[in-house]
DRENMIBA-119271 format. One record per residue (C-alpha): y, z, x. Coordinates in steps of 0.02 Angstrom, whole numbers, padded with zeros to 5 digits, always signed. Layout:
residues N
YZX...
//
This chain:
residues 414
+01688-01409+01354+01744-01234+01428+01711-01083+01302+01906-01047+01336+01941-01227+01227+01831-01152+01092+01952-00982+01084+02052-00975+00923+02202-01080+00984+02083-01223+01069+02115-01348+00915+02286-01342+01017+02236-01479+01106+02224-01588+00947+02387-01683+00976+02395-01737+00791+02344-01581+00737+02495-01485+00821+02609-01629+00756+02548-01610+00588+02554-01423+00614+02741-01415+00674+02805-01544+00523+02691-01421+00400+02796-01261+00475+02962-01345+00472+02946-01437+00281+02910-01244+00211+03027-01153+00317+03145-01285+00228+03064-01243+00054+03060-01058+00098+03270-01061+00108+03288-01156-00002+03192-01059-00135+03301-00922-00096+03451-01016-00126+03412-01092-00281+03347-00918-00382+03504-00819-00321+03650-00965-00360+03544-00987-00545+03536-00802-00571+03722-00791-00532+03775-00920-00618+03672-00870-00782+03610-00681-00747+03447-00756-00852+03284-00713-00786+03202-00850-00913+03290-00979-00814+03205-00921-00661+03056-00962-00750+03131-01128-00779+03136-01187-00590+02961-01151-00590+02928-01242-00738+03053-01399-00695+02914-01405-00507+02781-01390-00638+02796-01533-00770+02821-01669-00640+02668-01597-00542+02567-01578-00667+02588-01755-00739+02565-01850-00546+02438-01732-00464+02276-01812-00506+02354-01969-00474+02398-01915-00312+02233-01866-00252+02176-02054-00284+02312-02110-00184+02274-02009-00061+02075-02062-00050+02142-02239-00029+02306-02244+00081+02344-02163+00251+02361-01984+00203+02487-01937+00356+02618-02077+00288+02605-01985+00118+02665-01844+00171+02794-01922+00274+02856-01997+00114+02854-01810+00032+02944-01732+00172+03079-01882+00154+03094-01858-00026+03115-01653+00002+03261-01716+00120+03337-01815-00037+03313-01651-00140+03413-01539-00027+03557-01670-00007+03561-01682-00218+03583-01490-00203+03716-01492-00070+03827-01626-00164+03795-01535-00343+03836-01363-00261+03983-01460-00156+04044-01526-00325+04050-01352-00397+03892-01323-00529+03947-01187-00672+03773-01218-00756+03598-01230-00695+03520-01396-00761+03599-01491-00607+03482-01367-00495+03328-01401-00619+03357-01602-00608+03334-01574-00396+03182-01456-00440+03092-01626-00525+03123-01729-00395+03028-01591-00277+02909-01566-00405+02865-01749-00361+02857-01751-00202+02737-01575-00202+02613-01681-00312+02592-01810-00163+02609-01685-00034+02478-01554-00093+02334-01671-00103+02364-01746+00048+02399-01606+00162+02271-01521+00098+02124-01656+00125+02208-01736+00300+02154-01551+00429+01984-01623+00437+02035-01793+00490+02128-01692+00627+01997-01590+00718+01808-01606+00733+01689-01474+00629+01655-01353+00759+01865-01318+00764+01876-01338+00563+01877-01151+00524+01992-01100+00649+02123-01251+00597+02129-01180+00436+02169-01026+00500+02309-01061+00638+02375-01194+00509+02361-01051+00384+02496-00919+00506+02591-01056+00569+02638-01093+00380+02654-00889+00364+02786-00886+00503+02885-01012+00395+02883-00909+00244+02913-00750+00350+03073-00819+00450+03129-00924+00307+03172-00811+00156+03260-00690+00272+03349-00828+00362+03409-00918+00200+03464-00740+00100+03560-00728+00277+03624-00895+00290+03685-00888+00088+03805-00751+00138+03908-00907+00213+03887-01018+00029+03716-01087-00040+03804-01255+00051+03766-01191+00224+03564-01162+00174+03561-01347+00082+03634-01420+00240+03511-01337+00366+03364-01357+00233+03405-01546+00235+03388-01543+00451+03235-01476+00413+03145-01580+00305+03213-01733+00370+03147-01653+00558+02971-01651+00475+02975-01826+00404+03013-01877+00592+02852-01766+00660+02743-01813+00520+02768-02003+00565+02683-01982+00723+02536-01905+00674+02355-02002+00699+02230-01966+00581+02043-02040+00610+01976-02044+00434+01798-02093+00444+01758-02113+00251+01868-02217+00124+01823-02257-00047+01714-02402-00086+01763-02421-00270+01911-02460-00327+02055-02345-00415+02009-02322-00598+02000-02218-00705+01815-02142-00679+01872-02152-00512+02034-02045-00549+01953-01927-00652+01812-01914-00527+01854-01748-00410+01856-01647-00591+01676-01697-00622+01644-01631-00444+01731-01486-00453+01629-01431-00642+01479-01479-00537+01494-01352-00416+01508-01172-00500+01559-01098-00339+01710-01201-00315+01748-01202-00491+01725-00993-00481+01853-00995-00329+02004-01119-00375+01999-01040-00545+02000-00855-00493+02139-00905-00388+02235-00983-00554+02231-00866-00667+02258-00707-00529+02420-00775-00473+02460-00849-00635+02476-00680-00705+02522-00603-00552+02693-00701-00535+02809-00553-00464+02910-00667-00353+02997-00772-00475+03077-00616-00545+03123-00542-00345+03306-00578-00395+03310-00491-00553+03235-00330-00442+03329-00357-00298+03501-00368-00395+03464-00243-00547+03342-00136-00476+03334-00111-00296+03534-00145-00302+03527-00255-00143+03593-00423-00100+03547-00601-00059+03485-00554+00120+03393-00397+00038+03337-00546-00067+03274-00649+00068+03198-00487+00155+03099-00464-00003+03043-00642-00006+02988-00627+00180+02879-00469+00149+02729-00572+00058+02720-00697+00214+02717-00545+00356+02571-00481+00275+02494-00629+00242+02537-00700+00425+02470-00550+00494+02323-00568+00399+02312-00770+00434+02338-00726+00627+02184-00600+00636+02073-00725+00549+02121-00870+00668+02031-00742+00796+01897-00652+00679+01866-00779+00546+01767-00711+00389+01589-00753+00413+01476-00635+00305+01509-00560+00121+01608-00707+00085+01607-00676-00102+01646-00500-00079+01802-00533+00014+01868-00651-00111+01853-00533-00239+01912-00373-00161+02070-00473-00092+02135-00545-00289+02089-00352-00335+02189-00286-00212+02330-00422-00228+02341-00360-00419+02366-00188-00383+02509-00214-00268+02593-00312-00405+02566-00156-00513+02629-00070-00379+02780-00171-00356+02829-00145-00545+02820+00034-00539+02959+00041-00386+03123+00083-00381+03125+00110-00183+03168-00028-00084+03064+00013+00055+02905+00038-00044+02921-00123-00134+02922-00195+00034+02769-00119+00066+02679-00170-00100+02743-00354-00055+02679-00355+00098+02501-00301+00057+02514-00445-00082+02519-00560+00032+02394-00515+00160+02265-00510+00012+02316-00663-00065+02296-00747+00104+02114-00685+00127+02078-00765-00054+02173-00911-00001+02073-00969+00165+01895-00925+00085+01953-01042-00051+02031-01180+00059+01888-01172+00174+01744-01183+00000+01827-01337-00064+01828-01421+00101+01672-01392+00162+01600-01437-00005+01674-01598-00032+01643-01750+00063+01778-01840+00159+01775-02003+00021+01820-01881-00124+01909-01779-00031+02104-01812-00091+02040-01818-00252+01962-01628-00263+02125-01580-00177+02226-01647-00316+02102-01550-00417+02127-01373-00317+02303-01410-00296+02328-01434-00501+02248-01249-00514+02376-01196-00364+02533-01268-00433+02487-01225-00598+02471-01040-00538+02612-01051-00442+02743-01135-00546+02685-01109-00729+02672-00939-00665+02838-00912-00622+02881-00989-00793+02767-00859-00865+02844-00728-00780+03021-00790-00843+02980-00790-01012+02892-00609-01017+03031-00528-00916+03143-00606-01049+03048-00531-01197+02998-00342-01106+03108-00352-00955+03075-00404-00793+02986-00202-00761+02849-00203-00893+02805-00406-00858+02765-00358-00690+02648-00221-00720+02556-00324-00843+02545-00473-00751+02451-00363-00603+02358-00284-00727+02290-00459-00802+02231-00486-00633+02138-00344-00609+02065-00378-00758+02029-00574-00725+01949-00509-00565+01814-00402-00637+01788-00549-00768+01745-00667-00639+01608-00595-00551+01525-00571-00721+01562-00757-00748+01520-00852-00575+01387-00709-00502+01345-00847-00367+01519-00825-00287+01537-00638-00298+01355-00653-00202+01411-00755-00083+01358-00714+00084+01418-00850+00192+01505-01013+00203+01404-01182+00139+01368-01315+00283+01503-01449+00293+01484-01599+00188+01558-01723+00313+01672-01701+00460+01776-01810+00556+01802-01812+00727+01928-01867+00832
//
């Protein structure tokens, strides 16, 4: 094969891979709006930043409670009909919004009854998106997948915050209606996509078997370091939850100042995904994990201490292009640690630390900005990372010596 095919956009040629790529981008431009919808109509209907802990937490439960299962079904079934299934249940979500918000909704439990149903179909989704890449594209192009897959995603949540805060101006209707084009759009390029799986599980589903990508995970320390570094740092570290408290209180914007703020995090970490799709990390792996969640804490510190909107734009952006370099050193240790039989079931695993960082995160966020205020829960919530960060390399020394990336544990080709 030329060396040109080998350049950082060769895995272009993986037909399933750009299908699964496009329905990826479109299914979280879709959540991206949609995000931005939701916190602003709660927010205005309740001017409570505890409930915008609540859509986090109303993701969370349903997650929480399906993941692991999840993971299993993923081992066992055709992982690119999963996520077809996801992507049509997402569609269902956004339609329940549209009619609620169509209806006229003076409260917010309506909105947290559609966040369930997502939370749902996130549990099915996460596993199986995350294990299905290396069904797509042979081991030589793995690395570089991750990495386009990883901007591709970033482009999403760069164009979609902005483009729902601007599309809200016209009614949270108008963003439910294009979110639901979306999602259903992925569903459609999903179902096309060919994945050649080369392991499946000889044992049945059980519950040894269910339970059996946690005992892998605990086995190896420098997974376990990673996935849980990543937990607890953006656990803490929850700042975007509370962007429409800031935006509306603090930086005295609106909703498309609102969905400018929610872009920021994805143009630095697209910018930061794009240059490692061309210089992937190679050496002082460890290193680089750790100095990104450092430096993603102290932009969240940052963030809290700002009352310019221009500077908080900064801070966000620099959150997320460290969070992204923590983010593909971690995606690429759990996959090319695990082999392909097990490998929906340590997804479930590293997506349970994810969404659990993620949503309970913005839950925790909700309920310190309602005790200090939305300022002070900030700052301590980057400072707890900061803190978590030095912790950890006292805790999993392996990782923070990490000089380069383990060998793949299986691979499969198309």
């Amino acid at each position: 094969m030329p060396d040109s095919d080998r350049g950082a956009f060769g895995v272009l040629r993986h037909t399933s891979f750009v299908r699964f790529m496009a329905a990826r981008l479109l299914a979280t431009l879709a959540a991206q709006m949609q995000t931005v919808a939701v916190g602003w109509q709660v927010y205005a209907i309740t001017r409570d930043p505890l409930d915008l802990g609540l859509i986090g937490l109303s993701q969370f439960l349903p997650f929480i409670v399906l993941v692991l299962p999840a993971g299993q079904v993923a081992d066992h079934h055709d992982r690119a009909r999963i996520l077809s299934l996801c992507y049509l249940t997402a569609t269902l979500c956004a339609v329940v919004l549209l009619l609620f918000t169509w209806q006229g909704i003076h409260a917010a439990w309506p909105v947290f009854a559609a966040m369930v149903l997502l939370g749902c179909a996130r549990a099915f989704s996460m596993p199986s998106s995350q294990a299905l890449v290396p069904n797509l594209v042979p081991a030589e192009d793995f690395s570089r997948a991750v990495a386009l897959n990883s901007s591709a995603m970033q482009i999403a949540t760069v164009v979609g915050p902005a483009l729902g805060g601007l599309l809200y101006i016209a009614g949270p209707m108008v963003v439910y209606a294009i979110v639901t084009v979306c999602a259903f759009s992925a569903m459609l390029l999903m179902s096309g996509v060919r994945a050649n799986t080369r392991v499946r599980p000889s044992q049945p589903p059980s519950w040894s078997t269910l339970l059996s990508g946690l005992r892998f995970v605990w086995s190896r320390r420098i997974v376990l370091g990673a996935i849980s570094l990543d937990l607890f740092a953006v656990l803490f570290g929850g700042a975007t939850a509370l962007l429409p408290v800031f935006a509306r209180d603090i930086l005295h914007t609106g909703p498309a100042g609102l969905g400018i703020l929610r872009t920021a995090p994805g143009i630095g970490a697209g910018l930061c995904a794009a240059l490692l799709a061309v210089n992937p990390i190679t050496r002082r792996v460890g290193a680089w994990m750790f100095g990104g969640v450092a430096v993603f804490g102290l932009a969240i510190v940052m963030f809290g201490l700002s009352t310019n909107y221009i500077v908080s734009l900064l801070c966000l952006i620099t959150l997320g292009a460290a969070d992204m370099v923590s983010v593909y050193i971690r995606h690429l240790l759990v996959q090319l640690e695990t082999p392909d039989d097990i490998r929906g079931r340590v997804s479930a695993v590293s997506a349970v630390f994810i969404g659990a960082s993620n949503e309970l995160g913005e839950f925790e966020s909700g309920v310190t900005a309602k005790w200090w205020g939305a300022v002070r829960a900030v700052i301590f919530g980057g400072a707890v990372t900061l803190v978590v960060t030095g912790l950890w390399t006292r805790l999993f020394p392996a990782l923070w010596r990490m000089k380069t990336f383990p060998p793949a544990a299986g691979q499969a080709r198309q």
